[in-house]
BALOBA-1460 file (C-alpha; in Angstrom, 3 decimals):
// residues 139
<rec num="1" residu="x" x="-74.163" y="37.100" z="31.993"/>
<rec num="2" residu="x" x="-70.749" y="38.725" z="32.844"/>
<rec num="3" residu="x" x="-68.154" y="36.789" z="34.474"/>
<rec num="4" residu="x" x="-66.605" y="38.559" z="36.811"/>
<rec num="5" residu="x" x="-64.432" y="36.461" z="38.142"/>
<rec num="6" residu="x" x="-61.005" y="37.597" z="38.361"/>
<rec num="7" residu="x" x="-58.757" y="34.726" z="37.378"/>
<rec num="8" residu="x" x="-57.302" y="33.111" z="40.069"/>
<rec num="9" residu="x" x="-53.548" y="32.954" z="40.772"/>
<rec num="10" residu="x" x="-51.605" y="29.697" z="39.704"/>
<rec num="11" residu="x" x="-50.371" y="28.546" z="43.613"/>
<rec num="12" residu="x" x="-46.834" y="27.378" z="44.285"/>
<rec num="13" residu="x" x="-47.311" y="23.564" z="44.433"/>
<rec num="14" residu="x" x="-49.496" y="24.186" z="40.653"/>
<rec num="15" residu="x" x="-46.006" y="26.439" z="39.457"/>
<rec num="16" residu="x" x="-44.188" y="23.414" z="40.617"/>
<rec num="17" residu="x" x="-46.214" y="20.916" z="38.850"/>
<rec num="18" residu="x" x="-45.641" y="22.604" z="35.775"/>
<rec num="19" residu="x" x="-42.192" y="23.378" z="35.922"/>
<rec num="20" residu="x" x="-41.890" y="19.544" z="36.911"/>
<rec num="21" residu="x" x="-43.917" y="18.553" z="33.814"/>
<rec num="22" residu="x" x="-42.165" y="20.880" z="31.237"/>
<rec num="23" residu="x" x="-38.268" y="19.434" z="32.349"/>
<rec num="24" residu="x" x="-39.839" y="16.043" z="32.229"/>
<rec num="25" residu="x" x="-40.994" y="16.305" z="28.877"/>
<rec num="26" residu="x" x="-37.065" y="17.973" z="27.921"/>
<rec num="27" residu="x" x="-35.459" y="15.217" z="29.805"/>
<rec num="28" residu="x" x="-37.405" y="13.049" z="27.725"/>
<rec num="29" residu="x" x="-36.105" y="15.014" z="24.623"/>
<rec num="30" residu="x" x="-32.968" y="15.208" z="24.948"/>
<rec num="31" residu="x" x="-32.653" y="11.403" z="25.916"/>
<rec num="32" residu="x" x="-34.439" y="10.580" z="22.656"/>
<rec num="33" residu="x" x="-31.706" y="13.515" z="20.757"/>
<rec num="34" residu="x" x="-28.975" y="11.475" z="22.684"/>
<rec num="35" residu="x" x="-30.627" y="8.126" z="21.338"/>
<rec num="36" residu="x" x="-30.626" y="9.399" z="17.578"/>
<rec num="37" residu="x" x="-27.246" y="10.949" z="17.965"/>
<rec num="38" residu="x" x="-25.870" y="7.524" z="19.515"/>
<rec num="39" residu="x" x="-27.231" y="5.590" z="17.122"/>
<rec num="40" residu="x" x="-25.929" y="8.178" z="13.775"/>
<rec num="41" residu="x" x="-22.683" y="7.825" z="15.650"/>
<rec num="42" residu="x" x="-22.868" y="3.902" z="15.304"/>
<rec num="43" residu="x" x="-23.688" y="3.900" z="12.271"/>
<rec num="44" residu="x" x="-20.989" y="6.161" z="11.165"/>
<rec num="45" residu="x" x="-18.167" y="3.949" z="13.253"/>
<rec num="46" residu="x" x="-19.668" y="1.078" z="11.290"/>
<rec num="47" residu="x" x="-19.558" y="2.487" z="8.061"/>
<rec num="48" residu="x" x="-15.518" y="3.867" z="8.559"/>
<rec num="49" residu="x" x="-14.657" y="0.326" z="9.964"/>
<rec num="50" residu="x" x="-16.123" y="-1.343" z="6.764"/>
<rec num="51" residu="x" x="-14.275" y="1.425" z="4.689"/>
<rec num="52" residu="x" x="-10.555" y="0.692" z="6.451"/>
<rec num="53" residu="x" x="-11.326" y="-2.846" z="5.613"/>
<rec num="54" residu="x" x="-12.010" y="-1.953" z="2.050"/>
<rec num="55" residu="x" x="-9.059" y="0.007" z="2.182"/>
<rec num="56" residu="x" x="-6.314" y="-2.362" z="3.488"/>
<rec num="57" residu="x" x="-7.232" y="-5.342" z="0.827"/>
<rec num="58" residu="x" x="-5.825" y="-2.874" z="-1.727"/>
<rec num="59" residu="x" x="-3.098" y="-1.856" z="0.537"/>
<rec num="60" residu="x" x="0.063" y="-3.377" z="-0.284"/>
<rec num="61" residu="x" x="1.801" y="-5.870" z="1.920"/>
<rec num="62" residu="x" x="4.961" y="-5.794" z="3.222"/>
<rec num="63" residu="x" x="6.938" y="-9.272" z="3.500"/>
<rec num="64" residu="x" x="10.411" y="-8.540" z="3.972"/>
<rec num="65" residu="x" x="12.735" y="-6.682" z="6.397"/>
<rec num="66" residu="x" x="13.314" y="-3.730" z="3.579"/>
<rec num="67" residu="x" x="9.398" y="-2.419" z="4.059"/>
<rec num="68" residu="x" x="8.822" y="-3.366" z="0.110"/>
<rec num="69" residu="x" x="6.028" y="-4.229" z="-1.942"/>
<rec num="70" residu="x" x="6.572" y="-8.028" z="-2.849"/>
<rec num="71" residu="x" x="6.170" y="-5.746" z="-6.878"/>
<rec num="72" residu="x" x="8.905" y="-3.285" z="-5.859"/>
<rec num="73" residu="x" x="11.198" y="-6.672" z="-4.564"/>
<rec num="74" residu="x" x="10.213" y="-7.968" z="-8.137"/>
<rec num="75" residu="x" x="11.635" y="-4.794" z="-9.847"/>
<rec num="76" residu="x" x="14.930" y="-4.500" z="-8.222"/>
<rec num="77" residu="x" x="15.433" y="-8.243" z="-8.648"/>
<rec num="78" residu="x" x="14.687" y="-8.407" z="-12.495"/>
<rec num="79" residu="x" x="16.727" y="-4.775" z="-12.495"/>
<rec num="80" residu="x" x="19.631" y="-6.573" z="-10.521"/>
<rec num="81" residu="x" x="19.770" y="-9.866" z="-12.935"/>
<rec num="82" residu="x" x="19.418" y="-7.510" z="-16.042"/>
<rec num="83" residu="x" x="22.538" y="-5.481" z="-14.745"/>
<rec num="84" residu="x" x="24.433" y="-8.954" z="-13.554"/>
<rec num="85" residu="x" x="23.783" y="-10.143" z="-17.257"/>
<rec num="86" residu="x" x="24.788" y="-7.578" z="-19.213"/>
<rec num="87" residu="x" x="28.581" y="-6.954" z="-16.695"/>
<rec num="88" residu="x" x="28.510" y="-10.436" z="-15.535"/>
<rec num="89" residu="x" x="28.443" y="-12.447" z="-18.504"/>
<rec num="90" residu="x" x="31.112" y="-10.753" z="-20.734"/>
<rec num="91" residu="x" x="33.596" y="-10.713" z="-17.795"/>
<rec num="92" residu="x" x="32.548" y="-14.453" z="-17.296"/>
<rec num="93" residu="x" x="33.514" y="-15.558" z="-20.997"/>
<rec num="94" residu="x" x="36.548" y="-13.123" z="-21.055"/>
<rec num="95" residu="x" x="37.827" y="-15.239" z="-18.111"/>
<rec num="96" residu="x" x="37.287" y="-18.477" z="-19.857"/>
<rec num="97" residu="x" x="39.194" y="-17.577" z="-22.945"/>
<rec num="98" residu="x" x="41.822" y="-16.119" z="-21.254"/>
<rec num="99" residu="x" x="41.970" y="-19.984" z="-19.625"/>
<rec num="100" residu="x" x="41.560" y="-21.327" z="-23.137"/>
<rec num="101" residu="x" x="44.209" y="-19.080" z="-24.600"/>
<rec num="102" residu="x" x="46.605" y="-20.009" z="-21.841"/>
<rec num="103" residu="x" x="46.282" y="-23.657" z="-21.985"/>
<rec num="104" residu="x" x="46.322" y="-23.302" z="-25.533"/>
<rec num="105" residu="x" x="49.080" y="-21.256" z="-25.905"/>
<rec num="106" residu="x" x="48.337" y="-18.207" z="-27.832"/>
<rec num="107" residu="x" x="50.801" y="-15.702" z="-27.579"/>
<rec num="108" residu="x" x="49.856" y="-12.339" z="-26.068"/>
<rec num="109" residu="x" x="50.383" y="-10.499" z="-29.234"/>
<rec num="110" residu="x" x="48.153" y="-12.637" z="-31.636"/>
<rec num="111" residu="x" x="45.266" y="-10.608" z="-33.128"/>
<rec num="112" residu="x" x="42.354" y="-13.353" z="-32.986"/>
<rec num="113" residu="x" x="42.292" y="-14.909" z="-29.432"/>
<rec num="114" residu="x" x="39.527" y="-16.731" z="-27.600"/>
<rec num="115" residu="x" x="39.603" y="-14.380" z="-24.741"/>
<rec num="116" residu="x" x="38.058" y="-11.610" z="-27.071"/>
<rec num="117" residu="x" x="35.902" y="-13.580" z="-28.816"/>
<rec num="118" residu="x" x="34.498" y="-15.108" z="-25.879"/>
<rec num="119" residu="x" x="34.194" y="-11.510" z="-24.546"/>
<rec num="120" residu="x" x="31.795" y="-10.567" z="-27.573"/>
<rec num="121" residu="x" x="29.936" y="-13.542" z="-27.531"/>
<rec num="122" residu="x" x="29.341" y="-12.785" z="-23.677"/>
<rec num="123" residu="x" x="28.451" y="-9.722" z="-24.367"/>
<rec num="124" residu="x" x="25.871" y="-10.876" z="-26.937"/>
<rec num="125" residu="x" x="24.422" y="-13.171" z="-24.688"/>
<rec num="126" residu="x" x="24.110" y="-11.059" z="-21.789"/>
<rec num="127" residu="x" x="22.140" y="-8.296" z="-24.265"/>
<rec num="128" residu="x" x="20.155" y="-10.784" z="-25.530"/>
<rec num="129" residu="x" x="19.422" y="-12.384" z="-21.899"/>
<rec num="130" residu="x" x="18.736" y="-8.652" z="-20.677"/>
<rec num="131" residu="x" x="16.126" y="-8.023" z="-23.399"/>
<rec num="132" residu="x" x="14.755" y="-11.243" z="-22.605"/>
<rec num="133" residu="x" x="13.942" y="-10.820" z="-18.905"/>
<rec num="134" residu="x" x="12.603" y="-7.428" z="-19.098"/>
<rec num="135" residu="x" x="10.292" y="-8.097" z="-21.751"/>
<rec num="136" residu="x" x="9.207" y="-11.201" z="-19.653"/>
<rec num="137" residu="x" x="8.554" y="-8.981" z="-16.762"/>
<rec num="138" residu="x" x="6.467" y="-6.699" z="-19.273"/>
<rec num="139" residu="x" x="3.701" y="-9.378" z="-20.224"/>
């Protein structure tokens, strides 16, 4: 048995048909690609947001009007009352035993007077202080 049947030619409306089935089935595709991409990109947003809240626990806060680190405003305060102590305090005991001497009477050509004793016992004392606070700050 031959067939001789010539095949027959697809019609218009069956062309149509097809072409409507094949953009059907890439319309439902790409809306499933859009789906996957939509939900990759939520996951991604969710994973950065997560990771800039990670992030700004270690970032450092700023309290004051300067913009500092509450560490940095501890390092130029203990760097402030280190140099205070080690120019304040001799100039503060000078002054006192200049008071003493005057009340006292020394003359101005004596060679022991309580202004300059004072002055290196101030001086003493604000070392002393000095070494004291930074090696506070150190522990």
């Amino acid at each position: 048995m031959e067939n001789n049947e010539t095949p027959q030619k697809p019609t218009a409306e069956d062309l149509q048909e097809e072409t409507s089935e094949i953009a059907d089935s890439a319309r439902d595709s790409l809306n499933q690609i859009d789906k996957d991409f939509n939900d990759k990109l939520d996951s991604i947003g969710g994973r950065v947001k997560s990771a800039r809240q990670k992030a700004d626990k270690f970032k450092p806060e700023s309290n004051n009007a300067s913009g500092m680190t509450p560490t940095e405003a501890r390092g130029i305060g203990v760097g402030l009352t280190v140099a205070y102590s080690i120019i304040g305090t001799p100039l503060f005991m000078y002054g006192v035993g200049m008071l003493i001497d005057s009340a006292v009477g020394t003359p101005a050509t004596a060679t022991l007077k309580w202004s300059s004793g004072l002055l290196m016992i101030g001086a003493l004392i604000g070392v002393s202080f000095a070494i004291y606070t930074t090696q506070k700050l150190n522990k």
